[in-house]
C-alpha positions in Angstrom: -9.1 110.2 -84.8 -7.2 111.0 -81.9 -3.2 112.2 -82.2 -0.8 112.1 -79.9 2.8 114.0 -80.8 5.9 113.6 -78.6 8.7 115.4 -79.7 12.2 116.1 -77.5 14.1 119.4 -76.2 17.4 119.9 -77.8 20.1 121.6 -77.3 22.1 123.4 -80.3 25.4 124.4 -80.6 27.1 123.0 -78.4 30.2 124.6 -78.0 31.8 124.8 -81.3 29.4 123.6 -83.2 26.9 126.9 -83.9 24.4 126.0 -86.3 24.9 122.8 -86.9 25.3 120.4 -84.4 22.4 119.6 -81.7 21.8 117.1 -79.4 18.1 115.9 -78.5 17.2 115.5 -74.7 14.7 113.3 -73.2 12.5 116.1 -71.7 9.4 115.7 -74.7 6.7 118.4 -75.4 3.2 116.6 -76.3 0.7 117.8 -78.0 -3.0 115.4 -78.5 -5.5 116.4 -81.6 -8.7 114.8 -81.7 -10.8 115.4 -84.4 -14.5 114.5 -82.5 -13.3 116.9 -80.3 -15.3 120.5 -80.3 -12.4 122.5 -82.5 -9.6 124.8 -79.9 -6.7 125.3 -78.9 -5.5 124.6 -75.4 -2.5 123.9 -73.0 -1.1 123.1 -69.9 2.3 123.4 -68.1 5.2 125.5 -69.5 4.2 128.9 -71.0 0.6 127.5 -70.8 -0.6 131.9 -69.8 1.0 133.2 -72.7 1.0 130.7 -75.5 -2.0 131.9 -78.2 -5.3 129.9 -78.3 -6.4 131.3 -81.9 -4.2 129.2 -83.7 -1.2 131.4 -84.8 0.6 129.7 -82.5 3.4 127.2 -83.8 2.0 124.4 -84.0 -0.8 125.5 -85.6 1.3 127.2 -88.3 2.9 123.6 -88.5 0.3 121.9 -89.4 -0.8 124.5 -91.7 2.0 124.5 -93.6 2.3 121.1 -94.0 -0.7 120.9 -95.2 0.0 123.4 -98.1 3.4 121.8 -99.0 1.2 118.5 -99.4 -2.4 119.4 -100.8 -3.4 116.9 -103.2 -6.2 118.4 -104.5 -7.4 122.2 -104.5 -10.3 121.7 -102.2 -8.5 119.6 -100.0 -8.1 120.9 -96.1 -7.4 119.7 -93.1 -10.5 118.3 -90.4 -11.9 120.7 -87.7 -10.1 119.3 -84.7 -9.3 120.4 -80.6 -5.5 120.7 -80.1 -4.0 120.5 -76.3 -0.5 120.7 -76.0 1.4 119.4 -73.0 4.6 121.4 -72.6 7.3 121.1 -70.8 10.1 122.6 -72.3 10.9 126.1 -70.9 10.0 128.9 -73.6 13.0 131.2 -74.7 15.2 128.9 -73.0 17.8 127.7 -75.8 15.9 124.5 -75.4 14.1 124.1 -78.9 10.9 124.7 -78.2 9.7 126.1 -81.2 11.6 123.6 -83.1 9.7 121.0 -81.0 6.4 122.4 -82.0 7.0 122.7 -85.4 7.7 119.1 -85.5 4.9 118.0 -84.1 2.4 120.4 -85.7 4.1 118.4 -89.0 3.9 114.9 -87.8 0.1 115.6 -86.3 -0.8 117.1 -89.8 0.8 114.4 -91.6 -1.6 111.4 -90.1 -4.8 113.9 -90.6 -3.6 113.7 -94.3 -3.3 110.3 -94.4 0.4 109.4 -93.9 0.3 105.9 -92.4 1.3 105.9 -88.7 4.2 103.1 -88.9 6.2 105.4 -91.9 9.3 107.1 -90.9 8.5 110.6 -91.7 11.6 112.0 -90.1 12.9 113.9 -93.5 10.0 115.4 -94.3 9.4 116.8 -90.4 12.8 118.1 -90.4 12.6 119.7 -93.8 9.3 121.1 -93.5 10.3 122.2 -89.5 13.5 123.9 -90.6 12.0 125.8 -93.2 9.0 127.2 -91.4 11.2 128.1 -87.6 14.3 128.6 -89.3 17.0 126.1 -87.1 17.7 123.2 -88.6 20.4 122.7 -85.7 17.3 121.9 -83.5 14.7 121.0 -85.9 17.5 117.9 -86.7 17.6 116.1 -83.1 14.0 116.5 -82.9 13.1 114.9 -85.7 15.6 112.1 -84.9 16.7 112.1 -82.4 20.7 111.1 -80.8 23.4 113.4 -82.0 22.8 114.9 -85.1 25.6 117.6 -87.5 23.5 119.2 -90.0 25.6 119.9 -93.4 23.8 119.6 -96.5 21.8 116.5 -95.2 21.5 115.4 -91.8 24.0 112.8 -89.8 23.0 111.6 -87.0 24.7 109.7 -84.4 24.4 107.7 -81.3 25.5 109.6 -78.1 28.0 108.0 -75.9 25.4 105.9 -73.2 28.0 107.5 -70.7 26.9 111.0 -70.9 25.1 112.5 -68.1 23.6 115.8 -69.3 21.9 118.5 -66.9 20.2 121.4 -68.4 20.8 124.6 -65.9 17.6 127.0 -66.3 17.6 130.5 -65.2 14.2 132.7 -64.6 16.1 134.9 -67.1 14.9 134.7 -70.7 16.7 135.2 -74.0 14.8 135.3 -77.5 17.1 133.6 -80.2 16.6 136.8 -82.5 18.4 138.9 -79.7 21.1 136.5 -78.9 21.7 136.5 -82.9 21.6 140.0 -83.3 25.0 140.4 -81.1 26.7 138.3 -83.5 29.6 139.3 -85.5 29.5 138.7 -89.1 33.0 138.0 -90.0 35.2 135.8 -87.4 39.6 135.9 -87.6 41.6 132.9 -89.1 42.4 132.1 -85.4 39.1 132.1 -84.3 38.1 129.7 -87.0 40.5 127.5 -86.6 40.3 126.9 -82.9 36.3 126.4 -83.1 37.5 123.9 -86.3 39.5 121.8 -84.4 37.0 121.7 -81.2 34.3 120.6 -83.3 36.0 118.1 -84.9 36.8 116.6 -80.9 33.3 117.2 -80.3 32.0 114.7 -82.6 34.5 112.3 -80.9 34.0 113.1 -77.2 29.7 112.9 -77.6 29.7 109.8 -79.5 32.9 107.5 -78.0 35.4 109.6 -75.5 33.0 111.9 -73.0 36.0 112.2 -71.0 37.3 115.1 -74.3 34.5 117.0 -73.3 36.2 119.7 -71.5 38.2 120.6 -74.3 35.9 119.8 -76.7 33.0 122.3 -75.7 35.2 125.2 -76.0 34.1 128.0 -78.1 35.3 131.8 -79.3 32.7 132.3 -81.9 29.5 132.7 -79.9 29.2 131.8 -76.5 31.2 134.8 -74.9 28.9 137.1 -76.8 25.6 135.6 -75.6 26.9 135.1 -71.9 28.0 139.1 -72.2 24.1 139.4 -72.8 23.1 137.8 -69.6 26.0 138.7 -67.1 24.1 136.4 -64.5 24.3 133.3 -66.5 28.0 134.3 -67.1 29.0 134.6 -63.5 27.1 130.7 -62.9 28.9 129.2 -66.4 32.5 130.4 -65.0 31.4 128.6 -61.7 30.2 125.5 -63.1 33.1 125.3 -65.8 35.9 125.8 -63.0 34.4 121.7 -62.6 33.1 120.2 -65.6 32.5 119.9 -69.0 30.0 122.9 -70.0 28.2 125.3 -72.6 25.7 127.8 -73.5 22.6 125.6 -74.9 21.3 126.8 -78.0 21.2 130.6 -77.8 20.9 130.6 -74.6 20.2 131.4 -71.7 20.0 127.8 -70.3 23.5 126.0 -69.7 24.4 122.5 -70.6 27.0 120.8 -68.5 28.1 116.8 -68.0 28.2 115.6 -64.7 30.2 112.4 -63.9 29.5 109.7 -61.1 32.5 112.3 -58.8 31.0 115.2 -60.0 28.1 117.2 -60.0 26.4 120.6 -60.5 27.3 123.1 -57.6 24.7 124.6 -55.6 23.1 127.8 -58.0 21.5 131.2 -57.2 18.0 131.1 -56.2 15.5 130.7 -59.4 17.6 128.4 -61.1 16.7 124.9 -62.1 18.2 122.0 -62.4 17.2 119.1 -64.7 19.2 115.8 -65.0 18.2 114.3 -68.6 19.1 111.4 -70.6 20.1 112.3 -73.8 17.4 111.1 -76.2 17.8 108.6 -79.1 14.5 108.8 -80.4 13.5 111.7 -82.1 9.7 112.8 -82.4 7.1 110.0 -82.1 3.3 109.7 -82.9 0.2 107.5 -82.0 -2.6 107.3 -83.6 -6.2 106.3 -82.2 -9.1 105.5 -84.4 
């Protein structure tokens, strides 16, 4: 059996919206297991030096786990199999890498336990991903996909086919447990309420009236704390917002802005990428061979 896992970046947050809302982007991660492959762990393009090859890494530890929260029977266990993951999703990026490989270390696992190919598995993925890597904000658009607010249950949502995301990469990395750890616990009235309202305009500006954006993405709960962390990044968010619609994605230190058909992302600092997405309706996907 040969398995083939394509699951999308995403960006969480967004503005207002810490730790709940996130939006999926159609830059995908892959990852291929072949069970009549000689059994290892390989892979290719971002963080392809570093990543582990001894099967702690996260996908591995995916497919593990999903195989415990499913055993059928007590000697049951997963094939020997090769795994090569095709990555292209910058690590410790605020781009939902982990969350991307913990979905598709689910889904892979899934079809090696004999979940039929054609069934929508998206509830399980995102339950199983946002238990084991701990962000449901991103483990929710890359399970399915669009728009999606995280409450108790999932909503998802179609973006607005108007947007015109671009995901501004630094060389400079930021793990989420850092960015976190700068975090206030408790937040003023006034603070609450401003990110209250935003979010609220959020939800209408990705899904029907891009054009709020601007106002929308405004945040005083998180984003000037992470961007103190990287004083860089800060110096190109101030830049970029003086034009359009921008935010810190995820925990940063990756930026999220909106470019228009008038407007577009100034020239950066050297090191910094530039990558112009569509946002992604579909969440993670599989094929199966054999």
């Amino acid at each position: 059996m040969r398995i083939t896992v394509r699951v999308p970046a995403t960006s969480a947050n967004l503005g207002p919206g810490f730790d709940c809302f996130g939006l999926a982007l159609d830059l995908c991660n892959e990852i291929i297991v072949d069970t009549n492959a000689e059994p290892g762990v390989t892979w290719e393009g971002e963080g392809a030096e570093e990543l582990p090859t001894d099967g702690s890494d996260m996908v591995s530890r995916a497919m593990q786990h999903t195989f415990e929260q499913r055993r059928f029977h007590p000697d049951a266990g997963l094939p020997p199999f090769a795994l090569h993951g095709v990555n292209r999703i910058p690590l410790e990026r605020g781009l939902g890498s982990s969350s991307a490989a913990a979905v598709a270390g689910i889904a892979a696992a899934e079809m090696l336990l004999g979940v039929e190919a054609g069934e929508d598995r998206s509830d399980s993925r995102y339950r199983y991903a946002a238990e084991l890597e701990g962000h449901p904000d991103n483990a929710a658009p890359a399970s399915y996909g669009g728009f999606t607010i995280v409450a108790d249950a999932v909503h998802r949502f179609d973006p607005h086919p108007d947007l015109r995301p671009a995901i501004l990469i630094p060389t400079t990395r930021l793990p989420t447990r850092d960015a976190r750890r700068a975090l206030t616990l408790e937040v003023s009235l006034d603070v609450a309420v401003f990110n209250i309202a935003r979010a609220g305009l959020l939800v209408t500006a990705i899904t029907r009236e891009p054009r709020l954006l601007g106002e929308a993405l405004e945040d005083r709960l998180h984003q000037g704390v992470r961007l103190a962390l990287v004083p860089e990044v800060r110096q190109v968010f101030d830049r970029v917002h003086r034009d359009m619609p921008v935010c810190v994605s995820g925990a940063g230190p990756s930026l999220l802005a909106f470019e228009t058909t008038d407007v577009r992302v100034p020239d950066l600092p050297e090191g910094w990428q530039v990558l112009r997405v569509p946002t992604r309706a579909r969440g993670c996907e599989v094929d199966v061979e054999g």
